[in-house]
N, C-alpha and C positions, 0 to 999 in steps of 0.2 A: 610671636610677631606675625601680621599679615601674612602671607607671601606674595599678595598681589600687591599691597602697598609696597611691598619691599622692593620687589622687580621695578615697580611704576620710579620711585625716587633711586634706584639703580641707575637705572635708564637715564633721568632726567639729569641727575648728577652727571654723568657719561658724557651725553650731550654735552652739558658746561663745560667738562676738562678737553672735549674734543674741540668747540669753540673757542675757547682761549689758545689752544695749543695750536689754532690756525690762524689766529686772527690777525698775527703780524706777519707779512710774508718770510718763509722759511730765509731767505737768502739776507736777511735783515738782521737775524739772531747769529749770523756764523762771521760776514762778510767783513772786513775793514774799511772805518769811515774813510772818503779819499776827499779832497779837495783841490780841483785844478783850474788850471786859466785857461781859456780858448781865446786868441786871438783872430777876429773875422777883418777880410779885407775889404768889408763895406761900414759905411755908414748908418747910422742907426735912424735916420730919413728915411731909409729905402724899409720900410717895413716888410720886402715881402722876400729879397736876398738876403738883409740882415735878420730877418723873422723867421727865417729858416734855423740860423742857430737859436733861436731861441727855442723853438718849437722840440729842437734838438735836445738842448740842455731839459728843461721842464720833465720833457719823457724820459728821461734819464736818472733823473731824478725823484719820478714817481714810481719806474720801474724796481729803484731800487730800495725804496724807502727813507730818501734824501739821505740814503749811506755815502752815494756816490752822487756830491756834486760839483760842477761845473760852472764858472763865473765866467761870462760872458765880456769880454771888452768890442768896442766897434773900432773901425780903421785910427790908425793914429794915437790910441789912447794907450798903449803897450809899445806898440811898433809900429812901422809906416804900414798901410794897405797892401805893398808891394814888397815886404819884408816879409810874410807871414812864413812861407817858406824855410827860410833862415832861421826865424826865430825856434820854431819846430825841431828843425836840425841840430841845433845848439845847446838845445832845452831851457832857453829862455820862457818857452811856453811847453807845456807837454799837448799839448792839441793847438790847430788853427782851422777855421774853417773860409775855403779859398777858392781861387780859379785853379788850376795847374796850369793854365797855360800863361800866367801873368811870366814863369819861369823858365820863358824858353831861350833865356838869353846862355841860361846854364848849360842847358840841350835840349834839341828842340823835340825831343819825345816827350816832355813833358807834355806836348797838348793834344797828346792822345788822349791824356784823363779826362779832358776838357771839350777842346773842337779841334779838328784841322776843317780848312775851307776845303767847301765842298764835300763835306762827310757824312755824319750818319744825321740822322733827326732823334728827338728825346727817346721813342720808343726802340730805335736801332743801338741806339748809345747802350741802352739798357741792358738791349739782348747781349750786346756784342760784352760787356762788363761782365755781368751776371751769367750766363751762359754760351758765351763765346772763347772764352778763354781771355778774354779782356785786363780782368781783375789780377789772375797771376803774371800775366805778363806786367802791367803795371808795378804790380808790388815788388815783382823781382827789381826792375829798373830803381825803385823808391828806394832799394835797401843801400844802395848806395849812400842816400842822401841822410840816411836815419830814422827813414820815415814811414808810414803805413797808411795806408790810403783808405778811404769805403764810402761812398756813393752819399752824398749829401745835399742834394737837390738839382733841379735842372730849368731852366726856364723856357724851354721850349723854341722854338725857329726864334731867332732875333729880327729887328728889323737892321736896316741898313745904312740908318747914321742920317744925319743934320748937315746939310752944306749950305755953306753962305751963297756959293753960286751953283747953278743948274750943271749936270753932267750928262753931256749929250751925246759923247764921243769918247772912246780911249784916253784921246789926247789933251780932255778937259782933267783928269786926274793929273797932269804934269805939275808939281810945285805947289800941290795941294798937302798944307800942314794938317794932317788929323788926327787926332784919339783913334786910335787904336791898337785891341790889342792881341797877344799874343801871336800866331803863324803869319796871319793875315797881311801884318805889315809887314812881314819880307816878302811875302806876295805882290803885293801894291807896290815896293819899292822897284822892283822890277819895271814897273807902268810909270814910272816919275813920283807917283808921292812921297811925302817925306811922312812916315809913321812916328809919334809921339804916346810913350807909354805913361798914361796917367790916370789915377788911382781915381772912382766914381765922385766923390767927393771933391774933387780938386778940378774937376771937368767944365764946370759951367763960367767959371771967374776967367778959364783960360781961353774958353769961345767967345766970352762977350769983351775982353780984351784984345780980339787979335792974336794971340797969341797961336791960339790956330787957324785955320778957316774951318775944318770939320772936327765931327765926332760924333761916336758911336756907342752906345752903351747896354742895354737889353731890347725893352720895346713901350708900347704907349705908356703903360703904368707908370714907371719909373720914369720915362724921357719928362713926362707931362709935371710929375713931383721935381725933378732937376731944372725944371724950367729952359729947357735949351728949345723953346717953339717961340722963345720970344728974343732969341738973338741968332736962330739960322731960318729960313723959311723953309728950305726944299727938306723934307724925309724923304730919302731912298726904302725903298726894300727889293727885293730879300737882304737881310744880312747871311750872304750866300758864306762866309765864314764860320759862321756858328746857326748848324742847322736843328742841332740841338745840346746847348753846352753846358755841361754837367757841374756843379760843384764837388767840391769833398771834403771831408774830414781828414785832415792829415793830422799825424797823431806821433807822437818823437817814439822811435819803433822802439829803443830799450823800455821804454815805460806801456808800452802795449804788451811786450814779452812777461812786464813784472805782473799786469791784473791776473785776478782769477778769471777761470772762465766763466764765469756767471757774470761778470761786470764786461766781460769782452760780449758776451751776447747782449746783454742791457746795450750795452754800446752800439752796438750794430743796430740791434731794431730801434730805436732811437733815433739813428740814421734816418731807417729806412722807412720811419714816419714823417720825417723834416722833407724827404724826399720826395714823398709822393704829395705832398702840403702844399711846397713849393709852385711844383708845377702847375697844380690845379687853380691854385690860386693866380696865378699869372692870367689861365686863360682865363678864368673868370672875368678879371678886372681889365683886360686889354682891350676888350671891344668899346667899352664904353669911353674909355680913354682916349681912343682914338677918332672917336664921332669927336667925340667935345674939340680935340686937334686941330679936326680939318674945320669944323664949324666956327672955331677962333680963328680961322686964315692960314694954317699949315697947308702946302702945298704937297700933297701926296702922291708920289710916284714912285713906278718902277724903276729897275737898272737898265739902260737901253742893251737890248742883247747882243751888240758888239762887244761891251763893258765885258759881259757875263762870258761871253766865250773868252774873250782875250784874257779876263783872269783864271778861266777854269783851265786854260793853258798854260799859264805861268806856274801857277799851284801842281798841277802835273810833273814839271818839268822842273820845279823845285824838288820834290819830293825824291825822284828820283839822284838829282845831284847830291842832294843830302844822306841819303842811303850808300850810295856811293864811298861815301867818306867816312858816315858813321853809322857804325856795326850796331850799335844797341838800337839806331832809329832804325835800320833797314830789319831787324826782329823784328820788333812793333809791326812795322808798315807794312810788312809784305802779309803777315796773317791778317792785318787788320783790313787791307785792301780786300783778301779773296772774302772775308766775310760780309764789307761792304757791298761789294758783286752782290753776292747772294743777296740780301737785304733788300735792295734795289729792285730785282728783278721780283721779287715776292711780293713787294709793293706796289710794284705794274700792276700785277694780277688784280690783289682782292680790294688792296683798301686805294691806288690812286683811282680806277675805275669807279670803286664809290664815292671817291669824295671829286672827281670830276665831274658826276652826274650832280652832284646836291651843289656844287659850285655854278653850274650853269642855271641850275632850277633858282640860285640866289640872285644872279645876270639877270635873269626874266622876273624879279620878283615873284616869285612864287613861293618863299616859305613866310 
């Protein structure tokens, strides 16, 4: 026989067993198929907070070579919007994808995972999560509930809600009924409003009803698909509550304990593509969102800075009372304040400087 032919179909043979023997990913041939339910507490209207779990699922699913997948339901169609929590806990679902802070009526640490007013923005949320010590704390706090947590999108500074009338004073928030949610409205209740928790989906029938006078919900994208510019006129901003409010993956923890860790890692980056999807996509579609607003007759304005101080005092002074009384929120709070500190003051420096200068150069039309 040859020897060179022989090497040559050696070799090429080789090739073929080594291509076959990769061509499925390894974790495909060992792994057990799984099948679960995610319950999200949005609507399937909001393409771009309920598009996160999809975004979610899909990559999860291709990570793993549809071993491990994940069925999507939107608010309502498993359990309420504001159940998802529960469900989780109970193992009614073994994953949801949520706010945490819809569940601070259970304790209000939960909206650490989320917002507390006046806190961190998208990218400090991040650090403080991710390498802050964020994340352990959180999860310690979850294990109560049954639950495991990991970082499942964030929508970026919000704005500041829909009011049927102008707020020009402290004293114009007195017996104002509005959506809102999570810390915020024990905040405002302080100032006279009465805070109303209700699910994105169920928001818009209750404004143009009366049943509230306001409401607040992320920012132009979303407000603009909810149609709430055609039954409040005034948009406030900042939503000085949620300066950067994160979602998450909650995940019923005995069933995170049982994956392999191949399928906990799929899991995770899965996450942490819905994550960073999210956000981007917000700012993308918000500017344009919000020209079209004001050019259909939304009236645009800020919080008059008395508003701003008076709450940024009440939230202080809540925080504190709450700590006070309870021991798991004042762990959270007190690391998460001195990180805050730091955050803040590092954003003086490099990036408010920057984006002060290219904010003014925007004033003057110049870019």
């Amino acid at each position: 026989m040859n020897r060179r032919k022989f090497v040559r179909a050696a070799g090429s043979g080789a090739a073929v067993v080594a291509a076959s023997s990769v061509a499925a990913p390894a974790i495909a041939q060992s792994m057990p198929e799984l099948k679960w339910r995610m319950a999200s507490s949005f609507p399937k209207s909001l393409d771009t907070i309920f598009g996160a779990g999809e975004v979610f699922t899909k990559a999860l699913a291709e990570a793993t070579d549809n071993k491990f997948q994940i069925r999507l339901f939107a608010g309502g169609e498993l359990v309420p919007g504001l159940q998802v929590a529960d469900a989780v806990q109970n193992g009614t679902v073994e994953c949801g994808h949520t706010a945490s802070y819809y569940y601070v009526g259970k304790d209000p640490t939960f909206a650490f995972e989320t917002a507390v007013p006046f806190g961190l923005n998208a990218r400090q949320q991040d650090a403080w999560i991710t390498h802050g010590g964020g994340r352990e704390l959180m999860n310690e706090f979850f294990q109560e509930y049954n639950i495991h947590a990991i970082s499942c999108g964030n929508t970026g500074a919000q704005m500041g809600g829909w009011f049927r009338k102008e707020i020009k004073t402290v004293e114009d928030l007195k017996g104002v009924k509005m959506r809102i949610g999570g810390f915020a409205g024990q905040v405002l209740t302080r100032l006279g409003l009465v805070p109303q928790q209700i699910a994105g989906g169920d928001i818009y029938p209750a404004l143009e009803k009366g049943t509230i006078d306001a409401a607040e919900w992320v920012g132009p994208y979303d407000d603009q698909k909810l149609g709430f510019n055609k039954v409040a006129p005034n948009y406030y901003y900042p939503g000085w509550w949620e300066g950067g409010p994160m979602l998450s993956a909650f995940v019923n923890l005995a069933k995170w304990r049982e994956l392999p860790k191949a399928y906990q890692a799929a899991f995770e980056n899965a996450c942490g593509r819905a994550h960073t999807w999210m956000v981007s996509k917000y700012d993308a579609q918000n500017p344009k969102a919000l020209r079209e607003l004001v050019a259909a007759g939304t009236k645009l304005q800020p919080f008059p800075q008395a508003v701003l101080e008076a709450c940024f005092k009440e939230a202080n002074d809540l925080y504190n009372e709450t700590a006070a009384k309870n021991p798991k929120f004042k762990k959270v709070y007190e690391q998460w304040k001195g990180f805050r500190a730091e955050q803040v003051l590092w954003f003086r420096v490099a990036e408010g400087t920057f984006d002060n200068f290219m904010f003014r150069a925007s004033a003057q039309n110049k870019l």
